[in-house]
Structures are given as structure tokens and as C-alpha cells.
C-alpha positions in Angstrom: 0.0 0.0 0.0 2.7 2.6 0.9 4.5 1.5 -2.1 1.6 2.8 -4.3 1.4 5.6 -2.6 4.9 6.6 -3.1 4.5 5.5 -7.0 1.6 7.9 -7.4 3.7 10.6 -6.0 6.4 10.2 -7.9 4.5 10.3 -10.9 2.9 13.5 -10.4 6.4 15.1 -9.7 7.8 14.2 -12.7 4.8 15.3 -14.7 3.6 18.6 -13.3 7.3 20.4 -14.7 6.6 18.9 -18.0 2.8 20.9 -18.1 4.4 23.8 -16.5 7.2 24.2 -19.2 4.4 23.6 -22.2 2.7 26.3 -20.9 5.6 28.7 -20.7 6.9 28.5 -23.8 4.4 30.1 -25.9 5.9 33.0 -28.0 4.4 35.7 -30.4 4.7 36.7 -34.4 3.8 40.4 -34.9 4.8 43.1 -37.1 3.4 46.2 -39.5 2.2 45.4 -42.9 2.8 48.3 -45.3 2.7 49.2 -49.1 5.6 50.2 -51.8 5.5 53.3 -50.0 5.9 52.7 -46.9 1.9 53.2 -46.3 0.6 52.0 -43.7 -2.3 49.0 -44.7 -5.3 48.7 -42.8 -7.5 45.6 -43.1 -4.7 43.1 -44.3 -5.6 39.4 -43.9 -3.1 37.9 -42.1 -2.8 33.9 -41.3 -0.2 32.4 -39.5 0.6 29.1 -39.9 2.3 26.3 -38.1 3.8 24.0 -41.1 5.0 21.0 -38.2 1.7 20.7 -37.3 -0.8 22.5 -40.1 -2.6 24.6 -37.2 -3.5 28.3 -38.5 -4.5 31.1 -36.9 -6.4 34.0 -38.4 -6.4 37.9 -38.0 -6.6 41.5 -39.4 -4.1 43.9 -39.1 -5.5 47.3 -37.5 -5.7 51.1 -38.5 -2.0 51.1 -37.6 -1.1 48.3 -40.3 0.1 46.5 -37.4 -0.8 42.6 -36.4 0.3 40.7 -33.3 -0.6 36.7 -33.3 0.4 35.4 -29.7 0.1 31.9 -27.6 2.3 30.0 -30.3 3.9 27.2 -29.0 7.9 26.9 -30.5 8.2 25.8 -34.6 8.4 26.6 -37.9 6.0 29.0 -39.3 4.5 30.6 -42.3 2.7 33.9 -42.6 0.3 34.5 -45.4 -1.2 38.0 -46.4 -3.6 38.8 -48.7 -5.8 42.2 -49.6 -7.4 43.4 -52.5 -5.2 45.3 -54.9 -2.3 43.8 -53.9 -0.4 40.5 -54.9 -0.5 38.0 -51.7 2.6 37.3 -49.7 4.0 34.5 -48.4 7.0 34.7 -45.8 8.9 31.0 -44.7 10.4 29.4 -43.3 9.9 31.3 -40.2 11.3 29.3 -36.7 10.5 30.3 -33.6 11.7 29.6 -30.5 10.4 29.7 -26.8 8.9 32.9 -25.4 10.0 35.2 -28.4 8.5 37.8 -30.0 9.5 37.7 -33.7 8.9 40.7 -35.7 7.6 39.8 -39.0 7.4 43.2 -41.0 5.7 42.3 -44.5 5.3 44.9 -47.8 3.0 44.3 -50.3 3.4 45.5 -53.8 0.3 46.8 -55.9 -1.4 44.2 -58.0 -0.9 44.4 -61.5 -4.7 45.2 -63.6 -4.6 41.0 -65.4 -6.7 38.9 -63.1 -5.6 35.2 -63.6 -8.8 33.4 -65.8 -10.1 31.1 -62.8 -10.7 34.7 -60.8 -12.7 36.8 -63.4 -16.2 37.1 -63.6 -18.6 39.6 -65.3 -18.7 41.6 -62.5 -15.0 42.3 -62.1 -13.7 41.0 -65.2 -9.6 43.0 -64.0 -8.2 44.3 -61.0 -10.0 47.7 -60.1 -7.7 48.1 -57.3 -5.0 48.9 -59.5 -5.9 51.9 -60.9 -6.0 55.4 -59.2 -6.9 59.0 -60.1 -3.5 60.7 -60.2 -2.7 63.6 -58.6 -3.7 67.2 -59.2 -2.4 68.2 -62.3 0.1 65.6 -63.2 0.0 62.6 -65.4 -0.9 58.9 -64.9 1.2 56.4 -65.6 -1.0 53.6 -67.3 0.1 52.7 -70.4 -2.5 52.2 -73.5 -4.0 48.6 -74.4 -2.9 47.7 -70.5 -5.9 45.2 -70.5 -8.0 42.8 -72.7 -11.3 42.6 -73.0 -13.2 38.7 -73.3 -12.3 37.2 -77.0 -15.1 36.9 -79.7 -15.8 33.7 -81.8 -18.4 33.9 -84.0 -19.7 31.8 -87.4 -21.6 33.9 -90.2 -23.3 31.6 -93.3 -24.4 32.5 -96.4 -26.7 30.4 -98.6 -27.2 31.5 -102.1 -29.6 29.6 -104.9 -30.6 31.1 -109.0 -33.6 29.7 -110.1 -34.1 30.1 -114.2 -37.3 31.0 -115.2 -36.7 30.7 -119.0 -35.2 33.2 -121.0 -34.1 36.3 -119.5 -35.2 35.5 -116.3 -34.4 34.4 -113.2 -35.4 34.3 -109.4 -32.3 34.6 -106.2 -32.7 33.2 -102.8 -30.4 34.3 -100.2 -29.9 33.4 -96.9 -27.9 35.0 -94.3 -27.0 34.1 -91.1 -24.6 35.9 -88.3 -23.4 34.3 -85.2 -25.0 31.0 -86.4 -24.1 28.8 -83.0 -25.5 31.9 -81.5 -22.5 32.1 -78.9 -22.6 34.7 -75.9 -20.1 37.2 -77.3 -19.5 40.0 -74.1 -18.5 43.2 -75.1 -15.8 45.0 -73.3 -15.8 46.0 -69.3 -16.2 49.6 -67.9 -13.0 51.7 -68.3 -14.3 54.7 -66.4 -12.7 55.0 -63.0 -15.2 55.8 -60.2 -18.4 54.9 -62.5 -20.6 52.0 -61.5 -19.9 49.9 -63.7 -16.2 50.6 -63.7 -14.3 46.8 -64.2 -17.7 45.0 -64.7 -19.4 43.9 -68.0 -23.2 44.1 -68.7 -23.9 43.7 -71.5 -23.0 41.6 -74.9 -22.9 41.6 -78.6 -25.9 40.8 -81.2 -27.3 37.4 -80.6 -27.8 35.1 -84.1 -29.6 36.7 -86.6 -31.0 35.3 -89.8 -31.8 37.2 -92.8 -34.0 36.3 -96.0 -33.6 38.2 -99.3 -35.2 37.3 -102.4 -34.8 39.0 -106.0 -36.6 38.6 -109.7 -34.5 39.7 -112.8 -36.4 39.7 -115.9 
């Protein structure tokens, strides 16, 4: 009985330093996430991740630009950032040891206008987020043709038959017929900056359309 006791004891001793140290060693990722100029960014989506163990966690950085990510146990991390506008960042390998704060200071550059095929829709068919009104009496920098619009296919048929009537005469049939597979041709997105519709296409080229014209010689 008193050798159970003492077994029970010992146990607990040897595993109560063990829980103590796990929860001691949690350290913290933080850091400012700005722009090309050295802008502040608001709103940034930030996700830290742990790549031994495939735990994220999740936050915004404030008004500041800043982010802090705490109660992370010791490892190899990634950190992730993504905001409209901008081209996504990833920063790794990142290691961090026990209690330490580890700045992790990101800058995001400017999205280019191209959105890659799988992320266009009519609604934002490029990047509005790229595009700015320049200052006060000075000059963009946009070049022409910087985008393209969605391609057009389109099959046009034309049927043509003379029928002699003796003589002189004659009778032609002719049948016309554009955008025959009648495919949804779009036409090109909104190009004004600050207008509704800027970036977004509503509306689309002539559907099929069959024409009929006859003619008598004599």
C-alpha cells in the first residue's frame, strides 16, 4: 500500500514540470504590414501558420497596419497575407523559438490590372484596385491597351440559290445568317474610374440573326 502511494507521488512530480514548461513556452509573431511606399495598410488578412503541425490562426491587421498573433507554442511558421489590390505574400520558413517575439514586418506591392482566368467574372472581369486617379495636375502612368477585353468567336453563313425561269429570267434566294451557333459574345468592361460599372461587363454583342432576301431579274 505505501509503495503505491509513493509510486503515485512520484508520478505526479515528474509530470507537473513537464505541463508547466508547455505552458511557458508560448511565443508571439507580430509586425506592420505596409505598401511600396511605406503606407501604412489597414485591413490586411493575415494567417499564421504552423507548417510542423498545419494549425493556422487568423487575424486583421488594425488602423496602424500592425498585427500581433500570440500563444504560439515553439516551430516553424509561415505567414500569409492577402488584400485586394495587392499580390498575396508568403514569408517562410519562419522558426520560432520559446517565449520570443518575432517581428515579421511584410510589404505588399500593388497588383498588377490581369486577373488570372479562374478569378474573373462579369462583374470584375480586371483588377480595379490597381488603378487610381492621379494627382492634381500631373499625369498617370498607365500605359494604353494595359488590358483585354473577353475574346469573340463567332460563325456567319451565307446560302445563295438562281432559279431560271426561261429566258431572260431568273429568281435569287439568299440566306444570311450571323453568329450562327449563336455564342454569348461579351462586349468589353467599364474603363471609367469611379463609375458604377467601372471593371464590370453588362452587356453583350448581337445574338444570331437570320436574314432572307429574295430578287426577280427579268
Amino acid at each position: 500500500m505505501d509503495f503505491k502511494r509513493t509510486a503515485v507521488v512520484v508520478w505526479a512530480a515528474l509530470l507537473l514540470p513537464a505541463a508547466a514548461l508547455a505552458q511557458s513556452g508560448t511565443s508571439t509573431i507580430a509586425g506592420a504590414v505596409t505598401d511600396s511606399t511605406a503606407g501604412a495598410l489597414p485591413g490586411v488578412a493575415v494567417r499564421v501558420v504552423n507548417e510542423d503541425t498545419g494549425v493556422a490562426v487568423e487575424t486583421f491587421t488594425n488602423e496602424e497596419g500592425q498585427y500581433r498573433v500570440t500563444a504560439l507554442v515553439p516551430g516553424t511558421y509561415r505567414v500569409e497575407t492577402m488584400l485586394d489590390g495587392f499580390d498575396p505574400v508568403i514569408r517562410r520558413p519562419i522558426t520560432l523559438q520559446v517565449s520570443q517575439t518575432l517581428a515579421v514586418d511584410i510589404t505588399l506591392a500593388a497588383a498588377g490590372p490581369e486577373l488570372p482566368s479562374d478569378q474573373r467574372t462579369l462583374s470584375r472581369w480586371f483588377n480595379t484596385g490597381a488603378f487610381a486617379n492621379p494627382a492634381l495636375f500631373t499625369f498617370g502612368n498607365s500605359p494604353r491597351s494595359v488590358l483585354r477585353g473577353p475574346g469573340i468567336m463567332t460563325t456567319d453563313l451565307t446560302l445563295e440559290k438562281t432559279i431560271g425561269l426561261g429566258g431572260n429570267r431568273r429568281f435569287d434566294v439568299r440566306v444570311e445568317a450571323y453568329n450562327l451557333f449563336n455564342r454569348v459574345n461579351f462586349n468589353i468592361p467599364g474603363f471609367t474610374l469611379g463609375a458604377a460599372d467601372f471593371g464590370a461587363i453588362s452587356s453583350a454583342r448581337a445574338a444570331r440573326t437570320l436574314q432572307l432576301g429574295t430578287r426577280l431579274s427579268f
